[in-house]
Biopython code that builds the backbone (N, CA, C, O; Angstrom):
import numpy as np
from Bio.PDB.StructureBuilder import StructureBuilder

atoms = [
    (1, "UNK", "N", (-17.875, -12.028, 25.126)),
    (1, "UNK", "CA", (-18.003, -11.474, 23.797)),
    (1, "UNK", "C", (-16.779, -10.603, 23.518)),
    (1, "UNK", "O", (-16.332, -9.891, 24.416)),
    (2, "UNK", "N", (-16.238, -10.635, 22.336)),
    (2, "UNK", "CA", (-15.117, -10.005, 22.041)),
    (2, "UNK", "C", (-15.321, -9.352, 21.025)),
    (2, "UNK", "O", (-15.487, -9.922, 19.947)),
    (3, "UNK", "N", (-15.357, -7.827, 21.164)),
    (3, "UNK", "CA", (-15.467, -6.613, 19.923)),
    (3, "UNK", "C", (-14.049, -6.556, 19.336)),
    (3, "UNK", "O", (-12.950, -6.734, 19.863)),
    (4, "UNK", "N", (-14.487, -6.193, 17.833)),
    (4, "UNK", "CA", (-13.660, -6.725, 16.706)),
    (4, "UNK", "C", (-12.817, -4.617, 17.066)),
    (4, "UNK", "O", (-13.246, -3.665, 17.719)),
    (5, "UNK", "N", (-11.865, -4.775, 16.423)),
    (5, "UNK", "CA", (-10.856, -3.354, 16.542)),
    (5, "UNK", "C", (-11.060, -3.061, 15.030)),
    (5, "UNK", "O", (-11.155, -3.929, 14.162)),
    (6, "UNK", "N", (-11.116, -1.635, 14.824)),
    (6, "UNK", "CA", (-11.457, -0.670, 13.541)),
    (6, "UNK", "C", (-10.636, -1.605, 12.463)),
    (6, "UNK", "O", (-9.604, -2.102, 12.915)),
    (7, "UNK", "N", (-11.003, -1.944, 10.923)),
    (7, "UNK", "CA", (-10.772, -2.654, 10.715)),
    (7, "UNK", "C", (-10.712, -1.903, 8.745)),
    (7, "UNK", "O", (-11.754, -2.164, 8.143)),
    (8, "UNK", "N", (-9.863, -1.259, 8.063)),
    (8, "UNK", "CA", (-8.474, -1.527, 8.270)),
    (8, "UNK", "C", (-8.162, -0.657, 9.833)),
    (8, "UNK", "O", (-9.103, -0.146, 10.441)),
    (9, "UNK", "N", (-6.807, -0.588, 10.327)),
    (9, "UNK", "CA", (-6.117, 0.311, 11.046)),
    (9, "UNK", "C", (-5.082, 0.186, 11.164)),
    (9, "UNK", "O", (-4.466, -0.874, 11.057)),
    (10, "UNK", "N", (-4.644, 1.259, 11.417)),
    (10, "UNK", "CA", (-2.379, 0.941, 11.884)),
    (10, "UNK", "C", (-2.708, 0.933, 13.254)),
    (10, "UNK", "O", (-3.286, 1.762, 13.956)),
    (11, "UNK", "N", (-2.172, -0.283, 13.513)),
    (11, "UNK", "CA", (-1.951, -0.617, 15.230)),
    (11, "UNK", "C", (-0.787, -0.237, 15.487)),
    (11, "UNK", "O", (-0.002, 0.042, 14.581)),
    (12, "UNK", "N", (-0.414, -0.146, 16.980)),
    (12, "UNK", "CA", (0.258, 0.651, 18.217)),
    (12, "UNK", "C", (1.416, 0.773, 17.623)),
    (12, "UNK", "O", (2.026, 1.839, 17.547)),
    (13, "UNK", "N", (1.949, -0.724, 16.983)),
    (13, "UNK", "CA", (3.177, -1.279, 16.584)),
    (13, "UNK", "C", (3.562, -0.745, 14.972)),
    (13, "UNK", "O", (4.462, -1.287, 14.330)),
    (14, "UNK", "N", (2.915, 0.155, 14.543)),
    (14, "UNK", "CA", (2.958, 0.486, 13.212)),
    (14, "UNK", "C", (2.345, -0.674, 12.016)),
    (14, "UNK", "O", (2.061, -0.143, 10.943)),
    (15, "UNK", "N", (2.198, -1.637, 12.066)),
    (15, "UNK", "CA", (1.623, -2.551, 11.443)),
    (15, "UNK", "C", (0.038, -2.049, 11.083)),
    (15, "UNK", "O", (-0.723, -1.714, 11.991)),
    (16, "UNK", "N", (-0.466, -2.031, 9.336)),
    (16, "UNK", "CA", (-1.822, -2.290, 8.879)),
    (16, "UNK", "C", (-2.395, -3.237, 9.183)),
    (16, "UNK", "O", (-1.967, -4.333, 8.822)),
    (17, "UNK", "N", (-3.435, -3.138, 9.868)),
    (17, "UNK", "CA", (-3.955, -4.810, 10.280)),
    (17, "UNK", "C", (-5.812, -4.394, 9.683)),
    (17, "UNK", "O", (-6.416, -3.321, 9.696)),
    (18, "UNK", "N", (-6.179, -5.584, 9.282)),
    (18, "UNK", "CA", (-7.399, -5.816, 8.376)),
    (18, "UNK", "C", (-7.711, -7.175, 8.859)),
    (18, "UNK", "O", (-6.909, -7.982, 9.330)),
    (19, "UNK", "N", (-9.365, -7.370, 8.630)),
    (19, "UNK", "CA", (-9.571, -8.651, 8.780)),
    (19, "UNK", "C", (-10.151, -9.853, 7.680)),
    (19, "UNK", "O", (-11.106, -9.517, 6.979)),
    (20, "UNK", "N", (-9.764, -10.819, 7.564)),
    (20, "UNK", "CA", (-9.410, -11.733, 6.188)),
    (20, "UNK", "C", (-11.706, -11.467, 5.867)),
    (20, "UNK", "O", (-12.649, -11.858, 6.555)),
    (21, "UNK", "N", (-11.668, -10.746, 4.682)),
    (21, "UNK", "CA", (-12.556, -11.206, 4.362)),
    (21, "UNK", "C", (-12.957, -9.594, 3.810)),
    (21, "UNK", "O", (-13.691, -9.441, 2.834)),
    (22, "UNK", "N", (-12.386, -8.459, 4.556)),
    (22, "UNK", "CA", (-12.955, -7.078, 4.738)),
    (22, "UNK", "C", (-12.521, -6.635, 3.415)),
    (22, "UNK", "O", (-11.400, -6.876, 2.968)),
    (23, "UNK", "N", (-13.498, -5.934, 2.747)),
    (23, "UNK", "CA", (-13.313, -4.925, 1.629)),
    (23, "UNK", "C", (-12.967, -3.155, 1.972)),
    (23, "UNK", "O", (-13.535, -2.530, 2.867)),
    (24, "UNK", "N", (-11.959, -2.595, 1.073)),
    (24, "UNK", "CA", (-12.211, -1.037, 1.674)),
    (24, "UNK", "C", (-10.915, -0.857, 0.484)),
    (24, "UNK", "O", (-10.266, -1.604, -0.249)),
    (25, "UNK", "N", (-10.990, 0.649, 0.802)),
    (25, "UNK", "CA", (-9.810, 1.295, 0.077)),
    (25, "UNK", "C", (-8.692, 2.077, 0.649)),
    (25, "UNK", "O", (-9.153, 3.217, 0.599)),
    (26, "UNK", "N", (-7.566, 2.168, 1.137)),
    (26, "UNK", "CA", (-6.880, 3.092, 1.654)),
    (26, "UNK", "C", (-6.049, 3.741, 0.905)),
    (26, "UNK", "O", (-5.258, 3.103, 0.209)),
    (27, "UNK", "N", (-6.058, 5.320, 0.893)),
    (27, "UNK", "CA", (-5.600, 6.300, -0.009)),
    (27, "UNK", "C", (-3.877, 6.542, 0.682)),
    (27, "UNK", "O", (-3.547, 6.799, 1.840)),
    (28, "UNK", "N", (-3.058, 6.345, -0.506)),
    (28, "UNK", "CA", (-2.015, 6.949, 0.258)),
    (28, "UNK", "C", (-1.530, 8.112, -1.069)),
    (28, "UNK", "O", (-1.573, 8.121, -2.299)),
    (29, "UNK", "N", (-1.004, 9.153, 0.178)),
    (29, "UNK", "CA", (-0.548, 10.172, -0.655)),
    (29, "UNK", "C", (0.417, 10.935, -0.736)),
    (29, "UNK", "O", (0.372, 11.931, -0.014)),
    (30, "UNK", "N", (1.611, 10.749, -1.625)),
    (30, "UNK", "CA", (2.755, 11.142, -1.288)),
    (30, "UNK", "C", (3.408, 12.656, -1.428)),
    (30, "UNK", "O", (3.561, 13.165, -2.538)),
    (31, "UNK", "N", (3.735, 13.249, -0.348)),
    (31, "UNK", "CA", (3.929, 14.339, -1.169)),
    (31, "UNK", "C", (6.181, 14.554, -1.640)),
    (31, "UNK", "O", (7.100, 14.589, -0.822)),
    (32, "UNK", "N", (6.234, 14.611, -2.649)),
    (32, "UNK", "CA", (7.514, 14.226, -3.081)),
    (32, "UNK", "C", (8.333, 15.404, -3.367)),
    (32, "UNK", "O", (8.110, 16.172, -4.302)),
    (33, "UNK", "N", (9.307, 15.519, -2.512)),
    (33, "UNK", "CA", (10.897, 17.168, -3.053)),
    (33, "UNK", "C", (11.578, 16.519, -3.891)),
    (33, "UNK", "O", (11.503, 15.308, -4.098)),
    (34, "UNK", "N", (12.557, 17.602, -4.624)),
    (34, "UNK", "CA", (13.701, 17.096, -5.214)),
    (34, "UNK", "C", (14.737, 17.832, -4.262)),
    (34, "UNK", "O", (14.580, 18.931, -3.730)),
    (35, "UNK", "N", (15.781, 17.021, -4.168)),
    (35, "UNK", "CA", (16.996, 17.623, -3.457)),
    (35, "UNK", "C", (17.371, 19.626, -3.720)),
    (35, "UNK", "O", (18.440, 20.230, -3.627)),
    (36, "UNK", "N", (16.172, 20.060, -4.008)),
    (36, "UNK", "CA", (16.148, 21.257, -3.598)),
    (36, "UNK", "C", (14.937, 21.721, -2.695)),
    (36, "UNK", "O", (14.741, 22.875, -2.313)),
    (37, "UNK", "N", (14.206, 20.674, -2.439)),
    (37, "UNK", "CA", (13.533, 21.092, -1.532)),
    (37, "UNK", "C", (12.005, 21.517, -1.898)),
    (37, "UNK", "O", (11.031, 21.925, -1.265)),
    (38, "UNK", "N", (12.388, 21.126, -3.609)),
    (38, "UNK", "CA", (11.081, 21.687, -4.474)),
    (38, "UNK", "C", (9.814, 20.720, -4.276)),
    (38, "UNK", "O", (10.003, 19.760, -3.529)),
    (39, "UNK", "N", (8.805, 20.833, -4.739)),
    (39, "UNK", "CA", (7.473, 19.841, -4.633)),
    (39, "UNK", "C", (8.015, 19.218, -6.167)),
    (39, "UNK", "O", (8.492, 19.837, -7.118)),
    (40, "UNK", "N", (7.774, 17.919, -6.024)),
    (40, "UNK", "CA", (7.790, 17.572, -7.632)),
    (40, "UNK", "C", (6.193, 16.757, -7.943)),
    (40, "UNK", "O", (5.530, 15.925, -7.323)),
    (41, "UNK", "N", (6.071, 17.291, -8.872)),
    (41, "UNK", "CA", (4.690, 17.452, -9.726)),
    (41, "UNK", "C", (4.645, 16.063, -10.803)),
    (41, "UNK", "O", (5.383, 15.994, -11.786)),
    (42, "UNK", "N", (3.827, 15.180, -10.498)),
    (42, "UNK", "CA", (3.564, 14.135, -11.379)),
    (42, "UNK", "C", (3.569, 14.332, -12.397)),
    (42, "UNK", "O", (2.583, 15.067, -12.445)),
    (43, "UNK", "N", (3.976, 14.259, -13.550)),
    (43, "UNK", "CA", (3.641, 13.944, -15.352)),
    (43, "UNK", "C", (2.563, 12.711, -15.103)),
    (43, "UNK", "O", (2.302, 11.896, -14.219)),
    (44, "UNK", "N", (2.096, 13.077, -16.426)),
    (44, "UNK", "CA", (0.998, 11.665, -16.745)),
    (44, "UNK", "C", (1.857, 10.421, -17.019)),
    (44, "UNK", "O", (1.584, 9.272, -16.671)),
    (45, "UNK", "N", (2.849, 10.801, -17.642)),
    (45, "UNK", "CA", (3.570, 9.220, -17.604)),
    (45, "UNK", "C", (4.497, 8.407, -16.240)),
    (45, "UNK", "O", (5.262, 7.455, -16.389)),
    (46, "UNK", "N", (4.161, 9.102, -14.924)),
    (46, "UNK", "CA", (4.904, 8.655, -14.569)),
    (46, "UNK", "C", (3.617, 7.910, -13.327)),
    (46, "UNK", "O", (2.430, 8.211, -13.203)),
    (47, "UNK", "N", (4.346, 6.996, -12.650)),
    (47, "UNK", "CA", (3.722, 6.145, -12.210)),
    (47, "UNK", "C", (4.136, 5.610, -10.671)),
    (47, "UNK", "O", (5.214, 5.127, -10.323)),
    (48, "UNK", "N", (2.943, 5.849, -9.869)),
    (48, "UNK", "CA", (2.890, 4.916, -8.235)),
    (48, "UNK", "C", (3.038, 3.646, -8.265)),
    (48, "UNK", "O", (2.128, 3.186, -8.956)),
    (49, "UNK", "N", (3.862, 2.651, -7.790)),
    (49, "UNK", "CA", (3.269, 1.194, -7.680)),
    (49, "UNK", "C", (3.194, 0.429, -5.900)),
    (49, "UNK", "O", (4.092, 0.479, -5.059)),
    (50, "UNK", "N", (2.280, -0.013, -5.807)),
    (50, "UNK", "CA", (2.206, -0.598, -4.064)),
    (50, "UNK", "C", (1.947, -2.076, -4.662)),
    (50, "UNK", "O", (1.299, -2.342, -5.675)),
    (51, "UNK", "N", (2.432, -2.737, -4.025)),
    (51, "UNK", "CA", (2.781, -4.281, -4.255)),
    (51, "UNK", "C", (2.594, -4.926, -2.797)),
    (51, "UNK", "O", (3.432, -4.468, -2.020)),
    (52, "UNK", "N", (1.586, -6.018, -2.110)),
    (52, "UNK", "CA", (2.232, -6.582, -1.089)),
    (52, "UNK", "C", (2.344, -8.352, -1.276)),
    (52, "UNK", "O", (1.719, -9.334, -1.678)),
    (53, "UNK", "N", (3.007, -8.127, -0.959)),
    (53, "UNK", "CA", (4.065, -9.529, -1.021)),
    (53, "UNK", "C", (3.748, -10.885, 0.687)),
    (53, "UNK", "O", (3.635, -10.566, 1.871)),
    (54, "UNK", "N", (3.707, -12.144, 0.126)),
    (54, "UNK", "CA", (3.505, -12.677, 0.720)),
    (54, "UNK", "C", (4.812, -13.420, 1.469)),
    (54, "UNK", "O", (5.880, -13.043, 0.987)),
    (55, "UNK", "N", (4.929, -14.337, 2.481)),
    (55, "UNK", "CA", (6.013, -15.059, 3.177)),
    (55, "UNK", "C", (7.669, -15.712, 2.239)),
    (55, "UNK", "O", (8.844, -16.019, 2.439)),
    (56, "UNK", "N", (6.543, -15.590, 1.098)),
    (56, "UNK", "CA", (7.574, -16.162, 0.466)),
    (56, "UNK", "C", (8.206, -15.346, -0.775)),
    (56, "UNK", "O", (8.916, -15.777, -1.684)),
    (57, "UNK", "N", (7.604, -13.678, -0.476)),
    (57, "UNK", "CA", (8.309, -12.587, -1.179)),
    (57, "UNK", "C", (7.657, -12.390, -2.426)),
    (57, "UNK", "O", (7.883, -11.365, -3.069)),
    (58, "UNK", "N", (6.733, -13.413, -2.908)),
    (58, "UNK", "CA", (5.878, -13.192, -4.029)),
    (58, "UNK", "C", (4.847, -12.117, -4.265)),
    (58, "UNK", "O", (4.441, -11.977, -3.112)),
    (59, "UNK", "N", (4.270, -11.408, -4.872)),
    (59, "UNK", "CA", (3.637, -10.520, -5.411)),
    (59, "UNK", "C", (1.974, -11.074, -5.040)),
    (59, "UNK", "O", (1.732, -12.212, -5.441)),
    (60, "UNK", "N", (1.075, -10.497, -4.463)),
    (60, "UNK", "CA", (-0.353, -11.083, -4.339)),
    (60, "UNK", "C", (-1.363, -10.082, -4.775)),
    (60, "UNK", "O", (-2.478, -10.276, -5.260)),
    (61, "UNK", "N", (-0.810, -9.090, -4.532)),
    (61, "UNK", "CA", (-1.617, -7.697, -5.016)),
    (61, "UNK", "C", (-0.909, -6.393, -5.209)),
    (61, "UNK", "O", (-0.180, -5.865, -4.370)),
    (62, "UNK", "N", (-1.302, -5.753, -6.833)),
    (62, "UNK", "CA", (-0.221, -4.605, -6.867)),
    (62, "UNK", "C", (-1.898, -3.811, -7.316)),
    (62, "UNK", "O", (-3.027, -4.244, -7.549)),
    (63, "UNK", "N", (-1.226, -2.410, -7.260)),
    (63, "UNK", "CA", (-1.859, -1.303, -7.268)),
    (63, "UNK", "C", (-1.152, -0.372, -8.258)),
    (63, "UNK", "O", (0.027, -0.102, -8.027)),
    (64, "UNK", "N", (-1.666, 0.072, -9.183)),
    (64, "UNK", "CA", (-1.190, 1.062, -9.454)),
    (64, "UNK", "C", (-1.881, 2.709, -10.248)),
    (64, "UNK", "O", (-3.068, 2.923, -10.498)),
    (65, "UNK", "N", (-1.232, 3.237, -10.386)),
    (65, "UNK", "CA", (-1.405, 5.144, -10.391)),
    (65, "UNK", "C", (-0.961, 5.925, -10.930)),
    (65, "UNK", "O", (0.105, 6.360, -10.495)),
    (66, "UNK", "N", (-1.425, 6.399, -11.918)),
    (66, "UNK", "CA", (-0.455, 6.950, -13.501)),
    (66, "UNK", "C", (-0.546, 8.679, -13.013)),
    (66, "UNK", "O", (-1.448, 9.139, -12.313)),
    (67, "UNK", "N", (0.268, 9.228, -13.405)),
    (67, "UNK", "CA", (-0.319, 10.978, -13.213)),
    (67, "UNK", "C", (-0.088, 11.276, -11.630)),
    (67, "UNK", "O", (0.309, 12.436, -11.743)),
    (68, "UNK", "N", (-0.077, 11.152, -10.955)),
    (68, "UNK", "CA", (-0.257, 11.786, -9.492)),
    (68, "UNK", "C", (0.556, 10.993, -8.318)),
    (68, "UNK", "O", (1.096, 9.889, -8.399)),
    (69, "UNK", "N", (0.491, 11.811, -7.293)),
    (69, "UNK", "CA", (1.225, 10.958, -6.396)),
    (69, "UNK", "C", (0.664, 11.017, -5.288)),
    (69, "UNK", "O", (1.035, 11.488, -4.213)),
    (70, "UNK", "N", (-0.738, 10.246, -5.770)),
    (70, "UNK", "CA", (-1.583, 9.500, -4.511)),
    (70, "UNK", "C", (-1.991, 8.724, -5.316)),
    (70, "UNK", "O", (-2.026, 8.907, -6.532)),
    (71, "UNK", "N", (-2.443, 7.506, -4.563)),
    (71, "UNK", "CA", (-2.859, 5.787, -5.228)),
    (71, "UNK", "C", (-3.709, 5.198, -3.842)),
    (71, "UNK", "O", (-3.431, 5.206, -2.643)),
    (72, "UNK", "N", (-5.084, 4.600, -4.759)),
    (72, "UNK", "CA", (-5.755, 4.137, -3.949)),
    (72, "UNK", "C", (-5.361, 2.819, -3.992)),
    (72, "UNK", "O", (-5.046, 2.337, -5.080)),
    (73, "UNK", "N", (-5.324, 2.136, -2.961)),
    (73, "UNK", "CA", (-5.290, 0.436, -2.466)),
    (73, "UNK", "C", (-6.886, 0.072, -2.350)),
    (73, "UNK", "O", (-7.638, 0.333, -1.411)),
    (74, "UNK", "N", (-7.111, -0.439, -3.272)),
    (74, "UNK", "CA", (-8.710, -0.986, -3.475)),
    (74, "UNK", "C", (-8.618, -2.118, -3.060)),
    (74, "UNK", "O", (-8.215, -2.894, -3.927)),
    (75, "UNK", "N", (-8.899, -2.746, -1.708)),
    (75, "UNK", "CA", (-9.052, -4.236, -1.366)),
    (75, "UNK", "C", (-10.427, -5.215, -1.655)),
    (75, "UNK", "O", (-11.318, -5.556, -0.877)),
    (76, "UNK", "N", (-10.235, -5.498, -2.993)),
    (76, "UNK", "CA", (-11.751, -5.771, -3.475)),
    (76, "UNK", "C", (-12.180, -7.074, -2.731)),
    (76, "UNK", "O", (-11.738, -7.179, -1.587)),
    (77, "UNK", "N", (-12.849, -7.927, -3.126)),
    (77, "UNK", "CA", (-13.648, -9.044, -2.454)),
    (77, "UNK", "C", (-12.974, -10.093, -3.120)),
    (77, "UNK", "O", (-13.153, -11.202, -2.617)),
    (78, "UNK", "N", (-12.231, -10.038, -4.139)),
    (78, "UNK", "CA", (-11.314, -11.046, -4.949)),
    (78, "UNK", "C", (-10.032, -11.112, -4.363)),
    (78, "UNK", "O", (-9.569, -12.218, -4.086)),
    (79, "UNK", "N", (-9.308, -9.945, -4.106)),
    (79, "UNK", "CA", (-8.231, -9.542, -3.301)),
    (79, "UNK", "C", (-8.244, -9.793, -2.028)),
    (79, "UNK", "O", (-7.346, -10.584, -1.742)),
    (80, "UNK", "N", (-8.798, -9.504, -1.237)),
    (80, "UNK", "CA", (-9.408, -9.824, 0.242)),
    (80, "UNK", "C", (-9.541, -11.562, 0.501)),
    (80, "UNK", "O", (-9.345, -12.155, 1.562)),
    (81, "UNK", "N", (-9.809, -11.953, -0.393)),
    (81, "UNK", "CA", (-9.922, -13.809, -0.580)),
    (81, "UNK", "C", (-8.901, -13.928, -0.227)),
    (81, "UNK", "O", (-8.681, -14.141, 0.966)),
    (82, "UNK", "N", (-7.450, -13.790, -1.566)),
    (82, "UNK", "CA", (-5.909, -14.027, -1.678)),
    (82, "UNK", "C", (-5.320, -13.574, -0.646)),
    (82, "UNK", "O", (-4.258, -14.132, -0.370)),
    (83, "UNK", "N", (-5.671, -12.711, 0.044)),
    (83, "UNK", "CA", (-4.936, -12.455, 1.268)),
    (83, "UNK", "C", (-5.570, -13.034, 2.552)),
    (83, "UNK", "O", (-6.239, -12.426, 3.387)),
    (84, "UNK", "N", (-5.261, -14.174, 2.536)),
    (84, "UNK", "CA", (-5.800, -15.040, 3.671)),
    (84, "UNK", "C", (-4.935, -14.734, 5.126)),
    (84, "UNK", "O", (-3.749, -14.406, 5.164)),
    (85, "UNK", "N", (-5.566, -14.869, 5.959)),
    (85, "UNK", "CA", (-4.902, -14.642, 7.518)),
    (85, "UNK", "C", (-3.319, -15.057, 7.569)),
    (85, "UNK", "O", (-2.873, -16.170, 7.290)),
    (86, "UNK", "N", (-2.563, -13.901, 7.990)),
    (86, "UNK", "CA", (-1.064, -14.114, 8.122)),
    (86, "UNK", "C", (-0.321, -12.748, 7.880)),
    (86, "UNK", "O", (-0.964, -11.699, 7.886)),
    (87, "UNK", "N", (0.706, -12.763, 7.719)),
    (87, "UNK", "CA", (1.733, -11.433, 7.577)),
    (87, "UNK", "C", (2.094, -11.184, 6.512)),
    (87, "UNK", "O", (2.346, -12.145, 5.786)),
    (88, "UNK", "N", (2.238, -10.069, 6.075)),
    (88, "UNK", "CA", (2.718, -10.115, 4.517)),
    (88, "UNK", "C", (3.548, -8.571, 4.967)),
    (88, "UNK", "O", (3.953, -8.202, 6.069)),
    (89, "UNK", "N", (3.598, -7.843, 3.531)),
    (89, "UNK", "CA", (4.745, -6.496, 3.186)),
    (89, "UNK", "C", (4.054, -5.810, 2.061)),
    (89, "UNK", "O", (3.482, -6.483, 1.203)),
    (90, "UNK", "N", (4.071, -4.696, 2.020)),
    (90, "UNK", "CA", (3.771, -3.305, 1.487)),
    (90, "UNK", "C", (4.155, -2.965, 1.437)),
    (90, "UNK", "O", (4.254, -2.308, 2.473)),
    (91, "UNK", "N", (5.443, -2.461, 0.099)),
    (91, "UNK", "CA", (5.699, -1.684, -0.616)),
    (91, "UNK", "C", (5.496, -0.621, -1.851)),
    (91, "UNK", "O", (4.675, -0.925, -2.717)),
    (92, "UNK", "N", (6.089, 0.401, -1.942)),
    (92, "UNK", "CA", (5.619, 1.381, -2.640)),
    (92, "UNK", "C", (6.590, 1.990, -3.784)),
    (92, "UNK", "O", (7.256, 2.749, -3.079)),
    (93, "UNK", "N", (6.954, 2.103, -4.722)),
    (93, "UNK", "CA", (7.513, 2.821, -5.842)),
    (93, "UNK", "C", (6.863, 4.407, -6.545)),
    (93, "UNK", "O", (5.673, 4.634, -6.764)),
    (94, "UNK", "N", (7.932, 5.280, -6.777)),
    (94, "UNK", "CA", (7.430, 5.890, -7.689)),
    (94, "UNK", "C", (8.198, 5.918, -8.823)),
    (94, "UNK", "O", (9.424, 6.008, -8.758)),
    (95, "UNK", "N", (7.497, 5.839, -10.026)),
    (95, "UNK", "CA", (8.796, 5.556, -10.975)),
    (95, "UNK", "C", (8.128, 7.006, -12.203)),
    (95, "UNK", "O", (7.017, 7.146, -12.713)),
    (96, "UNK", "N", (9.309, 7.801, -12.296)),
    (96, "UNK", "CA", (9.263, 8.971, -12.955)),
    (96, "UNK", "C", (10.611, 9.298, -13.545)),
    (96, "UNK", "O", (11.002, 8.213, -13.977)),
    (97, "UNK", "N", (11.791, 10.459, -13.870)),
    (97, "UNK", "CA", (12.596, 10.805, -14.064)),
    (97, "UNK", "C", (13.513, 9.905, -13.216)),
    (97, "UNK", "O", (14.633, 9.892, -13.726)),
    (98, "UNK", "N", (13.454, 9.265, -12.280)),
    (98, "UNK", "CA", (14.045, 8.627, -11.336)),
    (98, "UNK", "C", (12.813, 7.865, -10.644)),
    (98, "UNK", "O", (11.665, 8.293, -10.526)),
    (99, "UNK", "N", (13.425, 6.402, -10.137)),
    (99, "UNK", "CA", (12.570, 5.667, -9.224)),
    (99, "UNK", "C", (12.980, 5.473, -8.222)),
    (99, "UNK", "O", (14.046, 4.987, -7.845)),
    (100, "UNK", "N", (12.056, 5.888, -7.673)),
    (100, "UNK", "CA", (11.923, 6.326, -6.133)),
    (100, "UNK", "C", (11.238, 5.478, -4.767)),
    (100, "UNK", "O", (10.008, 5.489, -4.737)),
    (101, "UNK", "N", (11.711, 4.990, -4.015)),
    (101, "UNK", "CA", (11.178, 3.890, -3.431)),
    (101, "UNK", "C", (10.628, 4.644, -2.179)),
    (101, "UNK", "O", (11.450, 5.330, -1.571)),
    (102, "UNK", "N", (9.432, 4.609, -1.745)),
    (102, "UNK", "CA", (8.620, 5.485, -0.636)),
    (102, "UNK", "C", (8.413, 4.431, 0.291)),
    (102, "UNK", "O", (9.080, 4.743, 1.277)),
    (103, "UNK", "N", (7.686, 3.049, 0.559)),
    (103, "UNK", "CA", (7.501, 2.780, 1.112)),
    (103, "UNK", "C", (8.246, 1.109, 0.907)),
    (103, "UNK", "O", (8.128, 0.470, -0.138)),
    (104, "UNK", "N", (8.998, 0.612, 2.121)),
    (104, "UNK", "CA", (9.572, -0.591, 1.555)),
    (104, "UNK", "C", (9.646, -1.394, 3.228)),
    (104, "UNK", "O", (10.162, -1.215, 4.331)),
    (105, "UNK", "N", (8.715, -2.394, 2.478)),
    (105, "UNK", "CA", (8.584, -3.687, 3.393)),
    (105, "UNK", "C", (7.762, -3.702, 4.761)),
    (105, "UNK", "O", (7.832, -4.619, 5.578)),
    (106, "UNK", "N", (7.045, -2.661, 4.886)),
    (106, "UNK", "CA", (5.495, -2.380, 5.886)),
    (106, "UNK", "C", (5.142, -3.986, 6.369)),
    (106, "UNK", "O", (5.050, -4.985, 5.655)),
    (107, "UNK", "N", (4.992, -3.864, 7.736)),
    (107, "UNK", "CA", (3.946, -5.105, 7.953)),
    (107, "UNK", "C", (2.411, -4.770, 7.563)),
    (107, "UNK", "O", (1.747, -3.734, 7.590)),
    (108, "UNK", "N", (2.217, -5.734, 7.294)),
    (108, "UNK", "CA", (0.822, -5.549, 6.886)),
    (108, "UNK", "C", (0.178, -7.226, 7.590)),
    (108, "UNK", "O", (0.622, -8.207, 6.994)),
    (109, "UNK", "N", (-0.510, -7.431, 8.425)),
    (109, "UNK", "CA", (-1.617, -8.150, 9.315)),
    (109, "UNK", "C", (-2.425, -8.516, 9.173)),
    (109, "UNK", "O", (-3.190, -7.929, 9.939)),
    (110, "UNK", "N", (-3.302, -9.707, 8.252)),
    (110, "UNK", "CA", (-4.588, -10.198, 8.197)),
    (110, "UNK", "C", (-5.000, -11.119, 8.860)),
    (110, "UNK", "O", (-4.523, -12.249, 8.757)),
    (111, "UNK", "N", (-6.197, -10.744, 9.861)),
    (111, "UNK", "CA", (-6.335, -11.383, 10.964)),
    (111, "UNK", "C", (-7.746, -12.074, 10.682)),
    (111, "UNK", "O", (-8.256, -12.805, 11.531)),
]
sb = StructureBuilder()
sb.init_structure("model")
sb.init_model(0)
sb.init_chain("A")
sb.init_seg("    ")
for serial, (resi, resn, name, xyz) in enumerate(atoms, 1):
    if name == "N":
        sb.init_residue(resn, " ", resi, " ")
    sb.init_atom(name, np.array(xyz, "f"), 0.0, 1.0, " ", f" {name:<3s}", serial, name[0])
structure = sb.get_structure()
């Protein structure tokens, strides 16, 4: 018998790994300086985007987050389908006075 591993999780290797079928949400939350070292404070117009991208660099699921700079990744039961078993990428934008790239090209693992 083989027990299944916490499921989402970041494994050893830094990689998100999930299993093809699992629903959940993972919160990410950025906290953002300006080259003085200051906190910079979301406006309502400005905006998070997380995108992960499949083998062939295409777009399968984006996320996004107006006002703040945390964004939930809602992996619904529709989403969770489209991401069928294999490797993909997770990336992250913030786009405000300047766009700002936080997270770029994450493995991400559906097993």
């Amino acid at each position: 018998m083989r027990v299944a591993e916490q499921s989402p999780r970041i494994a050893g290797d830094g990689t998100i790994r999930w299993y093809h079928g699992d629903t959940f949400i993972l919160t990410f939350e950025f906290h953002l300086k300006d080259s003085n070292g200051s906190d910079i404070e979301a406006s309502e117009s400005d905006k998070i985007e997380v995108y992960i991208k499949d083998y062939r660099n295409e777009i399968v699921a984006n996320f996004t987050s107006y006002g703040s700079t945390k964004i939930d990744v809602n992996v619904t039961k529709t989403i969770s389908e489209r991401l069928v078993e294999g490797v993909y990428t997770l990336s992250a934008r913030f786009n405000g006075t300047f766009v700002t790239t936080l997270l770029k090209n994450n493995k991400v693992v559906v097993e």
